[in-house]
Steps between C-alpha positions, in 0.01 A plus 500: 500500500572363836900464557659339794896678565675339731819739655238744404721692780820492309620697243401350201192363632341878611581638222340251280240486736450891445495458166174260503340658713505807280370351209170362706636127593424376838827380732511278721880579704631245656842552731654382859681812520816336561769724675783389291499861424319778641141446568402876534591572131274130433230721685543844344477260112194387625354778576518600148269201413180658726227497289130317446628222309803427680496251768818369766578189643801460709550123424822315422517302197672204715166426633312308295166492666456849511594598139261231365240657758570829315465391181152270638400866556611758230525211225766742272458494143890613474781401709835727529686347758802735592569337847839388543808510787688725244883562481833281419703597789279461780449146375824420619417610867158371512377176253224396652331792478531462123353115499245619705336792298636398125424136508214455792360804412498447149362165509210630724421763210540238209244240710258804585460544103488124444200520740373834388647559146524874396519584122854586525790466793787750398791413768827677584854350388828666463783553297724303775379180298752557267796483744864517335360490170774684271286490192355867480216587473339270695202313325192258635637260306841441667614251770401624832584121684810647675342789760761635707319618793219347695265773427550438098439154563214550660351722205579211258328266741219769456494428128555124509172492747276729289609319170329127711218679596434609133570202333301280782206715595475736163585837730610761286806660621764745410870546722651874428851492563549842646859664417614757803182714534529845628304810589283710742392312811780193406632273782753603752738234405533586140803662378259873437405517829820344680716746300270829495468445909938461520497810245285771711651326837853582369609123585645287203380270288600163455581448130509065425758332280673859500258708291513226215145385485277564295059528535212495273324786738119510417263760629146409700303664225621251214460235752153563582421567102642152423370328762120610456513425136652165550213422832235600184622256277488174663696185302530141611859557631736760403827663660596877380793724586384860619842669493623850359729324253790738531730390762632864665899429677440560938769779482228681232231432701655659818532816270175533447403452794707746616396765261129401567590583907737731411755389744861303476525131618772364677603174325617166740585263261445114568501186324278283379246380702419129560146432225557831321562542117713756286261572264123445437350603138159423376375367188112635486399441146292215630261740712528748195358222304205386767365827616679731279676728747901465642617729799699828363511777802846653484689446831582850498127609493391206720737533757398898555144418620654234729726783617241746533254231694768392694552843612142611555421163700832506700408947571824570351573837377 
């Protein structure tokens, strides 16, 4: 099978790109190797993707002549598009760049099917739909029509868009609300990385709403597992949770991160930050039902071989 990835440079994206190619699929990356964070470690992901039946193009999904040229070309039979300006705070500093990639871009991937219609477009949500929700866990079938930061909103945009295109031009399509993925090659702004780099430097880390939060942390590996099986089983339109459902308290989390370094933290507590939430907790007996398979790495396990990459890529001893 012929797959297009877009953010094939990003976290999720290489490592579900990886995970293709290993099983004989052809992959067609596609990425602008945005330097919202650090380009080198987009690079050194790639570089992981060198093979016969991988092939690169540095494109940005905001141009819609050139993905539909791309598609013209490869004509995918699968669609994963991971592409996205990630992240809740940096939304606040910089909006446009979030209109720009989640809604231009996304539009330019949803018309490139209309004109060149895979079997299957599998595209990346997030568990920010669900904003202030206090009814735990958090199910697909809730209200998500009160996001509380412009990158949520743009994610249910996502959703609202896809769910058109189905019903108008029959393109099958699936959203995967990702809950707070984690794991070995994650992004630099993610709470693993941001607090493993403060941990070895001996700075502290900042600690929101005073250590009472709460996150559904899921490791890459269930990601990747949930996210294949889900890209193989294409539906008219469907929207599925991928979380570890078993919300783990930040103060825990810092523990076991701290055991999986084995170094102290220094603790700065702050308060809540503007578009955050206390708690996020995910109902996945929908995906058990669909593809048969729910994420269930224990943190404690999952966060050692981000500790021991993080190590080993960062030459720490």
């Amino acid at each position: 099978m012929k797959v297009v990835v877009t953010g094939v440079a990003g976290f999720i994206g290489m490592h579900c790109a990886e995970r293709l190619l290993a099983r004989g699929d052809h992959v067609v990356g596609i990425d602008n190797l945005s330097p919202y964070y650090s380009v080198q470690l987009k690079r050194d992901r790639l570089a992981r993707l060198d093979r016969a039946n991988f092939k690169f193009y540095e494109q940005d999904i905001a141009n819609a002549a050139a993905v539909e040229r791309t598609f013209a070309s490869e004509r995918p039979e699968a669609v994963l598009h991971l592409a996205a300006q990630a992240g809740v705070r940096y939304s606040l500093e910089n909006p446009s760049s979030y209109i720009q990639t989640n809604l231009v871009g996304f539009a330019s991937v949803l018309d490139a099917c209309r004109a060149y219609p895979p079997r299957h477009l599998v595209f990346a949500s997030s568990s920010s739909v669900y904003g202030n929700n206090t009814k735990l866990p958090w199910s697909e079938t809730d209200n998500v029509d009160h996001p509380i930061s412009l990158y949520a909103a743009t994610k249910k945009s996502n959703e609202l868009t896809a769910h058109a295109y189905s019903h108008l031009f029959g393109l099958q399509a699936t959203g995967l609300r990702y809950f707070t993925v984690y794991g070995p090659w994650g992004r630099p702004d993610m709470s693993a990385f941001l607090f493993a780099r403060a941990i070895v430097e001996g700075k502290p880390i900042q600690v929101f709403n005073h250590g009472d939060m709460q996150r559904d942390f899921t490791y890459i590996d269930d990601i990747v597992e949930g996210t294949i099986r889900v890209l193989d089983k294409p539906s008219p339109y469907a929207i599925y949770n991928i979380g570890n459902h078993s919300p783990v308290r930040l103060l825990d989390y810092v523990a076991l991160l701290e055991r999986a370094l084995g170094r102290k933290a220094q603790l700065e507590m702050k308060p809540m930050q503007p578009g955050d939430v206390k708690a996020t907790y995910a109902d996945t007996s929908a995906l058990q039902r669909a593809v048969g398979f729910a994420p269930s790495m224990p943190l404690q396990s999952g966060l050692q071989h981000f500790a021991d990459w993080f190590r080993s890529y960062h030459r720490i001893g």
